[in-house]
DRENDRENLUM-287870 format. One line per field, with one value per atom (N, C-alpha, C): residue in one letter; atom name; x, y, z. Coordinates in nm, 2 decimals. Example, Ala and Ser with C-alpha at 12.3 -4.5 7.8 and 13.67 -1.06 7.14 Angstrom:
<nubas>
res c(A, A, A, S, S, S);
atom c(N, CA, C, N, CA, C);
x c(1.32, 1.23, 1.32, 1.28, 1.37, 1.29);
y c(-0.57, -0.45, -0.33, -0.22, -0.11, 0.00);
z c(0.78, 0.78, 0.78, 0.71, 0.71, 0.79);
</nubas>
This chain:
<nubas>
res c(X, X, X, X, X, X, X, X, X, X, X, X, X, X, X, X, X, X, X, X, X, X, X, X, X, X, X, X, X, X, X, X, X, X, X, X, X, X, X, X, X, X, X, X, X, X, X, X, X, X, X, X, X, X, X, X, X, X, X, X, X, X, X, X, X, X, X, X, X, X, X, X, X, X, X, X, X, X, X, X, X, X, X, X, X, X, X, X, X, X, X, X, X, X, X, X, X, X, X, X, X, X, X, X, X, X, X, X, X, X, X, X, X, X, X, X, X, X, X, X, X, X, X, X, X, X, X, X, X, X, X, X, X, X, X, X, X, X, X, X, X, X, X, X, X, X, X, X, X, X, X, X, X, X, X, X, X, X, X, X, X, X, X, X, X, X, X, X, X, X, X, X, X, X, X, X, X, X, X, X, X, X, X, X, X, X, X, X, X, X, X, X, X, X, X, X, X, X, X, X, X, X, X, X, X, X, X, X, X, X, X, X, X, X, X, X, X, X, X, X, X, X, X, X, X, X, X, X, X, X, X, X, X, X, X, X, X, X, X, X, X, X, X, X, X, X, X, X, X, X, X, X, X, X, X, X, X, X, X, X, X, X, X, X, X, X, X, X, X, X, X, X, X, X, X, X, X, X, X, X, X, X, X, X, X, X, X, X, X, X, X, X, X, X, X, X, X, X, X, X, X, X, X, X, X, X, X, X, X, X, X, X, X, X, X, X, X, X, X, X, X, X, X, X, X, X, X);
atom c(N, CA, C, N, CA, C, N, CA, C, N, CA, C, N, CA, C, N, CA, C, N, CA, C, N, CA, C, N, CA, C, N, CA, C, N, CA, C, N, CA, C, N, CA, C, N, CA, C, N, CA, C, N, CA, C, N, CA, C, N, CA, C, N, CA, C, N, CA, C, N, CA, C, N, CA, C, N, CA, C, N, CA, C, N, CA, C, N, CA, C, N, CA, C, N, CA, C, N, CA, C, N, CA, C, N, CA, C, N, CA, C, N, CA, C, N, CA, C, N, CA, C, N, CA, C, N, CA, C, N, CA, C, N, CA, C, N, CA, C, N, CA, C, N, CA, C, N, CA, C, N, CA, C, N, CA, C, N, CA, C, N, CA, C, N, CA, C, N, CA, C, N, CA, C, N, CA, C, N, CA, C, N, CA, C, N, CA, C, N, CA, C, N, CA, C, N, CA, C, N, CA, C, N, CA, C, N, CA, C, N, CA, C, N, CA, C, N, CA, C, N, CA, C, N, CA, C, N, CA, C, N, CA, C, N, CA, C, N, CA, C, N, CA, C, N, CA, C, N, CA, C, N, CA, C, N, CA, C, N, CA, C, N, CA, C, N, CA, C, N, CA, C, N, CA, C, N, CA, C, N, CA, C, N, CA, C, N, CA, C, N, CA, C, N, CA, C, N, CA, C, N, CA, C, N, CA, C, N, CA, C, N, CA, C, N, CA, C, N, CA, C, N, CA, C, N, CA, C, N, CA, C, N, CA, C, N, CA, C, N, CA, C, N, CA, C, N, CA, C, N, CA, C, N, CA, C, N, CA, C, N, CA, C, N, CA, C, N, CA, C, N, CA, C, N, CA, C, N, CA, C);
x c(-1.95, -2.03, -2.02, -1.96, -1.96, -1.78, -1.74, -1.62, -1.62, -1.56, -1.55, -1.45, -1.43, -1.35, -1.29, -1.24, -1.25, -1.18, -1.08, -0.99, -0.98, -0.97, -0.92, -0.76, -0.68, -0.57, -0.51, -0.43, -0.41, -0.23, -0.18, -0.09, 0.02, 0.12, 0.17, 0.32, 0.38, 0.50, 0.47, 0.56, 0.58, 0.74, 0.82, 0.93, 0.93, 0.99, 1.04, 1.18, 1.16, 1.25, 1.34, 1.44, 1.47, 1.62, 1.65, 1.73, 1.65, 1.66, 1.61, 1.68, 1.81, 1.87, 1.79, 1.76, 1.65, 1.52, 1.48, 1.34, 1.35, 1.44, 1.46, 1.51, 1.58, 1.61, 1.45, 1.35, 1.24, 1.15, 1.19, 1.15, 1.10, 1.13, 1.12, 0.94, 0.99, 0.89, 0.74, 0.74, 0.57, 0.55, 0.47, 0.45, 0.48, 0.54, 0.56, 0.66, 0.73, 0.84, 0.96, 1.11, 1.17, 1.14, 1.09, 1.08, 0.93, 0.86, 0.75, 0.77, 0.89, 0.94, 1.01, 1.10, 1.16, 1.08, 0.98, 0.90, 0.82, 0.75, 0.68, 0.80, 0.92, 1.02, 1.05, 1.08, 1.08, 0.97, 0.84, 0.71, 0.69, 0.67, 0.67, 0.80, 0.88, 1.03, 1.03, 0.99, 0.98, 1.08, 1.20, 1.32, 1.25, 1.14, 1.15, 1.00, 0.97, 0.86, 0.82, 0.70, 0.75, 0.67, 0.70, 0.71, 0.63, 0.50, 0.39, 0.42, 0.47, 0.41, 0.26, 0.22, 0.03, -0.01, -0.06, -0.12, -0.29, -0.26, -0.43, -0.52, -0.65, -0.75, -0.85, -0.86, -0.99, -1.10, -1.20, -1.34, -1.44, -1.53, -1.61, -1.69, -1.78, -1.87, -1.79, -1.76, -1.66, -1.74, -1.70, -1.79, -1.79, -1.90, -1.95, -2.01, -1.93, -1.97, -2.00, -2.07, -2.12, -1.96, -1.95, -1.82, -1.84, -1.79, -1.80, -1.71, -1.73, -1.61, -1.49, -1.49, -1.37, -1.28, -1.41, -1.27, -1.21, -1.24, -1.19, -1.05, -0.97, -0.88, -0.75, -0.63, -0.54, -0.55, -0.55, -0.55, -0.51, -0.43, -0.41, -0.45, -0.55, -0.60, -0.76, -0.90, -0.99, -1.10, -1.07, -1.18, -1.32, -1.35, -1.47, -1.58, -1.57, -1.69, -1.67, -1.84, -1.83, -1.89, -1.83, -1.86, -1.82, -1.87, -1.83, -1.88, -1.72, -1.67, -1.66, -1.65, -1.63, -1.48, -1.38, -1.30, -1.20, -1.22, -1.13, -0.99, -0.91, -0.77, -0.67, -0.61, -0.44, -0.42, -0.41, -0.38, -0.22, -0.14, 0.00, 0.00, 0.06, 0.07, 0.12, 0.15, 0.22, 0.36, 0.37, 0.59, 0.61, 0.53, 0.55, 0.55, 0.47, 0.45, 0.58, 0.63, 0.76, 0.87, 0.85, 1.00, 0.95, 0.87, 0.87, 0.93, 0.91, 0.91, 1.06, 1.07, 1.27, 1.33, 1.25, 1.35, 1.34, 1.23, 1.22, 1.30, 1.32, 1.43, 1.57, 1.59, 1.73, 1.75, 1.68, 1.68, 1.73, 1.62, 1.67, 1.76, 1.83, 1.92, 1.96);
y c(-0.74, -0.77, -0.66, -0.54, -0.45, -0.39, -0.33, -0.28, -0.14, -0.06, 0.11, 0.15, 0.20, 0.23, 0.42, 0.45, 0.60, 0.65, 0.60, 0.68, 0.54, 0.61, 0.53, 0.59, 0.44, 0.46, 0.41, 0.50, 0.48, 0.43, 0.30, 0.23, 0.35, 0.44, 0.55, 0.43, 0.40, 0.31, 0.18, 0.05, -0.05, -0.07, -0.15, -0.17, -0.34, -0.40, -0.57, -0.54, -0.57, -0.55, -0.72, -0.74, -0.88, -0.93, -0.75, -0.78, -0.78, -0.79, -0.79, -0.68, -0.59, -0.44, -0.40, -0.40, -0.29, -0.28, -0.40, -0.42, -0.29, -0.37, -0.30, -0.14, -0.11, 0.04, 0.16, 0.08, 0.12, 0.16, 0.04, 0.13, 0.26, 0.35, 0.43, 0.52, 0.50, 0.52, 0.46, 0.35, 0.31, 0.22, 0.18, 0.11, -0.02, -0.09, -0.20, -0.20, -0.28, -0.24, -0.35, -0.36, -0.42, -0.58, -0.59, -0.76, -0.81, -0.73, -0.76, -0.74, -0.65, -0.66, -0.78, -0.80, -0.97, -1.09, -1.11, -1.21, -1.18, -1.06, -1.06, -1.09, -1.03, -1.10, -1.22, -1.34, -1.47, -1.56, -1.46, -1.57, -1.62, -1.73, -1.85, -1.93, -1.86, -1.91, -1.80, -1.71, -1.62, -1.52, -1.49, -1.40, -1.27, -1.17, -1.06, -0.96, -0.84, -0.79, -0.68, -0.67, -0.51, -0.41, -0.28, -0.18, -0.06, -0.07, 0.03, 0.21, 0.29, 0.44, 0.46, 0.50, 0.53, 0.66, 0.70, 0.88, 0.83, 0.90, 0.88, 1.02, 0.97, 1.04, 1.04, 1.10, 1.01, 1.09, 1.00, 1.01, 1.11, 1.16, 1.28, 1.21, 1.09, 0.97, 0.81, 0.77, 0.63, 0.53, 0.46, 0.34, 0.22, 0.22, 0.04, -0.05, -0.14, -0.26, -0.39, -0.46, -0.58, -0.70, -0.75, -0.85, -0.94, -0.98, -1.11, -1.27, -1.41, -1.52, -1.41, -1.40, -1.37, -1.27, -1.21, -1.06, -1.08, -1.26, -1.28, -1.33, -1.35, -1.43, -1.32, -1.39, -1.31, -1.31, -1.20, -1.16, -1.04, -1.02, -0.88, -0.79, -0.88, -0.78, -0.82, -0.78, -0.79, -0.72, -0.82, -0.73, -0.68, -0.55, -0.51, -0.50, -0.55, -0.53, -0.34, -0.35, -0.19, -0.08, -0.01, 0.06, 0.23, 0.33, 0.44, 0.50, 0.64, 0.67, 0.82, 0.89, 1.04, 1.07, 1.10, 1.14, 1.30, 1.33, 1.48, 1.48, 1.55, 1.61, 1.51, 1.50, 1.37, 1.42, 1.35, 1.38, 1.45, 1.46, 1.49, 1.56, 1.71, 1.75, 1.69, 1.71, 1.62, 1.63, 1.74, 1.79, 1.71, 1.65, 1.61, 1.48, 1.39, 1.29, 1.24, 1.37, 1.35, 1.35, 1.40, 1.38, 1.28, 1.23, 1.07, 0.95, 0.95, 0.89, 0.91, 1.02, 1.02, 0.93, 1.02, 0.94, 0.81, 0.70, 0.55, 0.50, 0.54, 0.52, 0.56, 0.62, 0.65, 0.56, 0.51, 0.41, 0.25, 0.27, 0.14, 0.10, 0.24, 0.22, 0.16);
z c(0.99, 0.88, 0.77, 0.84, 0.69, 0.72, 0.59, 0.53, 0.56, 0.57, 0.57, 0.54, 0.41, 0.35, 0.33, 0.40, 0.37, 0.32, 0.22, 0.12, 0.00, -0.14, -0.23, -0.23, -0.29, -0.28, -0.42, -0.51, -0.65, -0.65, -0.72, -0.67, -0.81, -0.76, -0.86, -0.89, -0.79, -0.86, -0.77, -0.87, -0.79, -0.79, -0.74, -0.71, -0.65, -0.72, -0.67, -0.58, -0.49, -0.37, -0.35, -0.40, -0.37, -0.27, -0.24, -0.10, 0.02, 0.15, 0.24, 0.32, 0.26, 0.33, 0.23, 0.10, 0.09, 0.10, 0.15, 0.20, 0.35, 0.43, 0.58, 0.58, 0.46, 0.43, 0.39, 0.38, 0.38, 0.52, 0.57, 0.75, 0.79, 0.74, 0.78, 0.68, 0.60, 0.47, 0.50, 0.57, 0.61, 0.71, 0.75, 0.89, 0.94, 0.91, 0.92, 1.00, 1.10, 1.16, 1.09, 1.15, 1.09, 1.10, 1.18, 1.20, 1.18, 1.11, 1.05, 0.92, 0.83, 0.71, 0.66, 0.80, 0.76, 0.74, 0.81, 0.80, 0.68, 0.66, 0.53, 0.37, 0.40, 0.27, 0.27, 0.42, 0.42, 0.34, 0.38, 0.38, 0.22, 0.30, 0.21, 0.12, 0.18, 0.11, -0.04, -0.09, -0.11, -0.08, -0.12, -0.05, -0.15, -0.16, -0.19, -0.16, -0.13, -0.12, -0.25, -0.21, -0.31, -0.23, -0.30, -0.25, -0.32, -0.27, -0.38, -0.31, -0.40, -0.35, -0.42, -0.33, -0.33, -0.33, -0.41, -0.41, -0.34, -0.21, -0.16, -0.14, -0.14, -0.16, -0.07, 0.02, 0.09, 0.05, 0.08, -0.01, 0.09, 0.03, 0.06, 0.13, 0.13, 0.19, 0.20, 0.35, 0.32, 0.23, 0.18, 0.14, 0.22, 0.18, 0.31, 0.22, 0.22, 0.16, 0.25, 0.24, 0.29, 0.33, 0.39, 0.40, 0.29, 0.24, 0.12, 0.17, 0.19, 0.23, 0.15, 0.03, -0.05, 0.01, 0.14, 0.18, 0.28, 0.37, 0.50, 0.49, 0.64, 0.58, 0.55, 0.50, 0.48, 0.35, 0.30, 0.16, 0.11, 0.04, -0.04, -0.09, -0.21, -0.27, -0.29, -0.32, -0.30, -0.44, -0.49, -0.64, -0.57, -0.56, -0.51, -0.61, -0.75, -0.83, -0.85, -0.92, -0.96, -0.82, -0.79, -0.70, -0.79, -0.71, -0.75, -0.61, -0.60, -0.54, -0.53, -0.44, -0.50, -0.40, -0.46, -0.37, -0.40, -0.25, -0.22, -0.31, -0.28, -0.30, -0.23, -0.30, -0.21, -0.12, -0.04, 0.10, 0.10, 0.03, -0.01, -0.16, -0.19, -0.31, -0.40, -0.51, -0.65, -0.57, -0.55, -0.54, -0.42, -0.30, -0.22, -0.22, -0.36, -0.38, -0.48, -0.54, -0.64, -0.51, -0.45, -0.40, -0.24, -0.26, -0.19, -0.26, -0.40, -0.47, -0.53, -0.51, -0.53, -0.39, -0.29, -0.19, -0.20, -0.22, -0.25, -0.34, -0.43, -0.55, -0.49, -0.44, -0.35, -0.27, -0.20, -0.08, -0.13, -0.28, -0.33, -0.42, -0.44, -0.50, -0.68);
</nubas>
């Protein structure tokens, strides 16, 4: 019945990934495994993913929101309305978040 959210997460690059070796050359970078990357670049007949680097924050109090129909289900993204937030320090420095972000760009070539 309720949401708990304990970090905001701010989307720093995107990347359209429309090979499936550079989908799978990401592996290592975030959690998905390889054959849950293939199926997510298949789905729907759809041959591409993309690829968000995220600067995250987790918040000083999580937020709990009520479940809404709109947040069930398989969905991506979830307009939460207005809420406010207070959030700590990135969980990762800037230089550590630049040179994440180099290595993703390297990967993809």
């Amino acid at each position: 019945g309720q949401i708990h959210f304990p970090a905001l997460a701010e989307v720093v690059a995107v990347h359209k990934v429309e090979s499936l070796e550079g989908a799978l050359a990401l592996e290592p970078l975030q959690a998905l495994t390889a054959g849950a990357i293939e199926r997510r670049f298949h789905y729907r007949n759809r041959p591409w993913v993309h690829a968000l680097l995220l600067r995250v924050r987790p918040l000083t109090a999580p937020l709990v929101l009520d479940e809404t129909p709109g947040m069930l289900g398989c969905v991506s993204w979830v307009p939460l309305g207005e809420v406010e937030v207070e959030a700590g320090d990135p969980a990762v420095s800037e230089t550590e978040l630049a040179a994440r972000q180099a290595e993703l760009e390297r990967l993809l070539g």
